[in-house]
C-alpha positions as CSV (number, residue, x, y, z in Angstrom):
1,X,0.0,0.0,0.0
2,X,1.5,3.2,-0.9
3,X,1.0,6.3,1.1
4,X,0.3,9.8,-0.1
5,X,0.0,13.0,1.3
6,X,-3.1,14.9,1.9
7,X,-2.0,17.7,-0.2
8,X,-1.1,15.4,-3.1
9,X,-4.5,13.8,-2.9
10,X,-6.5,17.7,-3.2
11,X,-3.9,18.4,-6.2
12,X,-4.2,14.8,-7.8
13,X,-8.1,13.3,-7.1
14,X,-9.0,12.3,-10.0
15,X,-5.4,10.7,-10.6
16,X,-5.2,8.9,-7.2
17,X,-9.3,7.9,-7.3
18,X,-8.8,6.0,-10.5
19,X,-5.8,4.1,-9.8
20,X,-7.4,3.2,-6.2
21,X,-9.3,0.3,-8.4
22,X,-6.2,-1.4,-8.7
23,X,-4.3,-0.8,-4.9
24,X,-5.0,0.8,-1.7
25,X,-3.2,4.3,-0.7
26,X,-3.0,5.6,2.9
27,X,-3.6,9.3,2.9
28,X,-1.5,10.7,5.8
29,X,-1.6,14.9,7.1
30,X,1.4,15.9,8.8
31,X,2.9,12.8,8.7
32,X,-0.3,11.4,10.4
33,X,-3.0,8.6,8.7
34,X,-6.1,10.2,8.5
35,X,-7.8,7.7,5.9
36,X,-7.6,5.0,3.5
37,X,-8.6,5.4,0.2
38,X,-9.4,2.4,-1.9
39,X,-12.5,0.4,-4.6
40,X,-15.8,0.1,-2.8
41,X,-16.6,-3.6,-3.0
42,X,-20.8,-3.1,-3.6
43,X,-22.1,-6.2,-1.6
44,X,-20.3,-4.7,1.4
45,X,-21.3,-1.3,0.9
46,X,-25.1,-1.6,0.9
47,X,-24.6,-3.8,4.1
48,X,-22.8,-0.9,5.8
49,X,-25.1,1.6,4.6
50,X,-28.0,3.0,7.3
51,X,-31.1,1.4,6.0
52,X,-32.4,4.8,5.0
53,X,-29.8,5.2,2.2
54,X,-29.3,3.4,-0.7
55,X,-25.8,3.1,-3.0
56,X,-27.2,5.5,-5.5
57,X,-28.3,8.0,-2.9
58,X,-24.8,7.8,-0.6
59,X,-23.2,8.9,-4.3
60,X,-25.3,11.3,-6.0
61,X,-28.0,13.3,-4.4
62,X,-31.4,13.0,-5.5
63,X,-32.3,16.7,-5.3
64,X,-29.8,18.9,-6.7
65,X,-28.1,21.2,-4.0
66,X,-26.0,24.5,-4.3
67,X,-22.2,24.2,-3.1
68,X,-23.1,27.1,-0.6
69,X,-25.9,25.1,1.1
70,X,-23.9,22.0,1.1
71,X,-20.6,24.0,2.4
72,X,-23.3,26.1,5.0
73,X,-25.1,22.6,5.9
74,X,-21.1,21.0,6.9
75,X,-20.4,23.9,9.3
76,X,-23.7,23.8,10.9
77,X,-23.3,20.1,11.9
78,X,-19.5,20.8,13.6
């Protein structure tokens, strides 16, 4: 498993999300792991998932939002 930095993962997503079908990378901020990124295996995601979400609605919304209400809706619950 390789390890990345978070900084490298913000300039590289799309990069690091399409080669995380293939291995596992430990994302690490300030020298410290703060997740793992790696494939979704389906059958395990839907059992993990709270039963009032489905896979299509943990990845896409199903009513459009604007970034500020989504960005204003993240602060609200810290």
């Amino acid at each position: 498993m390789d390890s990345i930095t978070l900084k490298e993962l913000h300039q590289h997503t799309g990069k690091y999300a399409r080669a995380a079908r293939e291995q596992s990378f430990l994302i690490t901020d300030r020298g410290h792991p703060v997740a793992l990124l790696t494939a979704p295996v389906a059958a395990d995601l839907v059992k993990s998932l709270p039963r009032q979400f489905s896979v299509n609605s943990a990845v896409v919304p199903k009513q459009p939002t604007g970034s500020e209400a989504s960005v204003s809706a993240g602060r609200n619950e810290r």
